[in-house]
C-alpha positions in Angstrom: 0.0 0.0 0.0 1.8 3.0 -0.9 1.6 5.7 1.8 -0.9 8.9 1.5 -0.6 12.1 2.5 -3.1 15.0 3.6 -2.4 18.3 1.7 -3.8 21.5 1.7 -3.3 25.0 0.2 -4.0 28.2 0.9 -2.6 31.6 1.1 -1.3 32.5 4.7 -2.4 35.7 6.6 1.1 37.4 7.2 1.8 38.4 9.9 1.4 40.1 12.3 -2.6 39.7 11.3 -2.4 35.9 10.9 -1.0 35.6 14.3 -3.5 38.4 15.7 -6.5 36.2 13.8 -4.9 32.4 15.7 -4.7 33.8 18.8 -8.3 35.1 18.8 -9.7 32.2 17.5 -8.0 30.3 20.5 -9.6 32.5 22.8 -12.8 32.2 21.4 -12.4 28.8 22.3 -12.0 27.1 19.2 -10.1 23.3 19.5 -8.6 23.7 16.0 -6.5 27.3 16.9 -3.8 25.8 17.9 -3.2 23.4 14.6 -4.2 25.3 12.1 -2.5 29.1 10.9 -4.7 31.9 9.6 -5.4 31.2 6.3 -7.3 31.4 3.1 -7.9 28.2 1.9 -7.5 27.7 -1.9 -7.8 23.5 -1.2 -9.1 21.7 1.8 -7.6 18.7 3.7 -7.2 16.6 0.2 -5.4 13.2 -0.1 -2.0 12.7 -2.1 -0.7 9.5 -3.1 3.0 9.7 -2.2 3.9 8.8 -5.8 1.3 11.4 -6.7 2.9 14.2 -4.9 5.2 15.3 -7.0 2.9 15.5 -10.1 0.4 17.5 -7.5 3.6 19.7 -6.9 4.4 20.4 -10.3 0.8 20.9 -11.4 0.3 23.7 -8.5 3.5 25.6 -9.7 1.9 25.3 -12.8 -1.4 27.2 -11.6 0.5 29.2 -9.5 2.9 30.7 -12.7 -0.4 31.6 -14.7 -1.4 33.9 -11.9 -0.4 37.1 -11.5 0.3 38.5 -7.7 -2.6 40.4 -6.2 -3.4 42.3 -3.3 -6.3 41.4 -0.5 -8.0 43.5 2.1 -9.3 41.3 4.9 -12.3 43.6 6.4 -15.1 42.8 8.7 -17.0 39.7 9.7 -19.4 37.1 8.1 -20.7 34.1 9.5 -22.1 30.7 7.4 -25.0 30.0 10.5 -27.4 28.4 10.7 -25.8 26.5 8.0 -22.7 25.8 9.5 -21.0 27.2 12.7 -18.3 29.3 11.6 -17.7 33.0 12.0 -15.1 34.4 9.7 -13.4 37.8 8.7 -14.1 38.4 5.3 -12.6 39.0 2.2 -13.2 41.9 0.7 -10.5 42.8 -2.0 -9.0 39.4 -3.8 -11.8 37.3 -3.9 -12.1 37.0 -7.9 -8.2 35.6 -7.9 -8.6 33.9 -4.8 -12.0 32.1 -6.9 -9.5 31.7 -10.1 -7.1 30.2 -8.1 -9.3 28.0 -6.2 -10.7 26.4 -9.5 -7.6 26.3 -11.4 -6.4 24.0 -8.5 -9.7 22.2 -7.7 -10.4 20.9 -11.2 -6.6 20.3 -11.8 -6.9 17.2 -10.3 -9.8 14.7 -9.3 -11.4 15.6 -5.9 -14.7 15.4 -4.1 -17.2 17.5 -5.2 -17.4 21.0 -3.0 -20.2 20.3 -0.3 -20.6 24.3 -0.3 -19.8 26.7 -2.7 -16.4 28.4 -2.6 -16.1 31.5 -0.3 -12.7 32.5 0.1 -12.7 33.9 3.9 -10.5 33.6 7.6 -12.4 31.5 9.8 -12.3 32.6 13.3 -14.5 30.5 15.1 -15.7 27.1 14.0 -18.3 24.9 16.1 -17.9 26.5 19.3 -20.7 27.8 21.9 -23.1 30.3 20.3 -21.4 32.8 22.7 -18.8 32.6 21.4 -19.4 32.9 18.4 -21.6 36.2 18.9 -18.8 37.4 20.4 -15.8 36.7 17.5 -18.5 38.4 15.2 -18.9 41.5 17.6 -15.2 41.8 18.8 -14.0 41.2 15.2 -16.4 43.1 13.0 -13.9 46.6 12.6 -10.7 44.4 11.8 -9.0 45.5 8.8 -6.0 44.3 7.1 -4.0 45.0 3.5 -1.3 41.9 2.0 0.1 41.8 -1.2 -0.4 37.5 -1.9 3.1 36.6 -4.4 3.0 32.9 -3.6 0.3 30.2 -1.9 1.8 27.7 0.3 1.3 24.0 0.4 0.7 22.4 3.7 0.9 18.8 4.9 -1.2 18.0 8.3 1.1 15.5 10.7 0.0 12.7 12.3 -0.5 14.8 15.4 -3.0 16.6 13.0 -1.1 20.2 13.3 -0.6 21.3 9.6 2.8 22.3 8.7 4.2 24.5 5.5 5.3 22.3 3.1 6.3 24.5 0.6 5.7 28.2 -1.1 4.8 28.1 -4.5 5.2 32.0 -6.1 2.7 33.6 -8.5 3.1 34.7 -12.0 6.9 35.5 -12.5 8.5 34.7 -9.4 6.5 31.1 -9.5 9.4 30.8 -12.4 
């Protein structure tokens, strides 16, 4: 049986928002904080054949060279309830290249169908108490940030489930 691995990508919130956004999520409770960095995600927790990975590799430097870099503004919150428990800080500048990029990457390769449609977002709070996640809506909702995104970075998730950079893949020219 050839060994699998659990890859994601996404675009990392720089800091020092992405480690502003983590620590807040921790206090509001939520068990995944601590594993998981402030990000964008462009692919979810997807499975890699180890004698896949380097064709998955090549393929996102691929998508990642026909992109040019952009810029996003993270600004205010959103929440997916009732639907789904999750309170995030939006996206609010960057979402068509963070949708190209998502699909570019998505239908390069077979995967699960999306059980929601794309919505490029920071989550801030996922299944915790309904307190808390009143509050990460309240406490969160004037948060503003500006990054300019060159690269996306490929993460692998350990066996003791924290996910770990991989590798940066850069946009456009400096993805040559």
């Amino acid at each position: 049986m050839t060994p699998v691995a659990t890859v994601g990508v996404s675009i990392p919130v720089p800091a020092p928002w992405g480690p502003q956004l983590q620590a807040a999520r921790r206090d509001y409770g939520d068990p995944l904080a601590p594993y998981v960095p402030a990000h964008i995600t462009l692919l979810g927790p997807t499975e890699v054949d180890e004698v896949e990975r380097p064709d998955f590799v090549a393929l996102l430097g691929a998508v990642a060279r026909s992109m040019p870099p952009f810029r996003v503004v993270l600004r205010g919150t959103g929440t997916f309830r009732p639907v789904s428990q999750v309170v995030f800080v939006q996206v609010a500048e960057g979402i068509s290249a963070c949708e190209r990029l998502e699909a570019a990457i998505r239908t390069s390769r077979p995967s699960e169908p999306l059980r929601f449609p794309y919505h490029p977002h920071v989550t801030v709070a996922h299944d915790v108490p309904e307190p808390e996640l009143d509050r990460a809506f309240t406490e969160l909702a004037d948060f503003t940030c500006t990054f300019h995104v060159d690269a996306v970075r490929l993460y692998e998730r350990r066996a003791d489930g924290l996910w770990c950079a991989a590798q940066d893949v850069g946009l456009g020219e400096r993805g040559a």
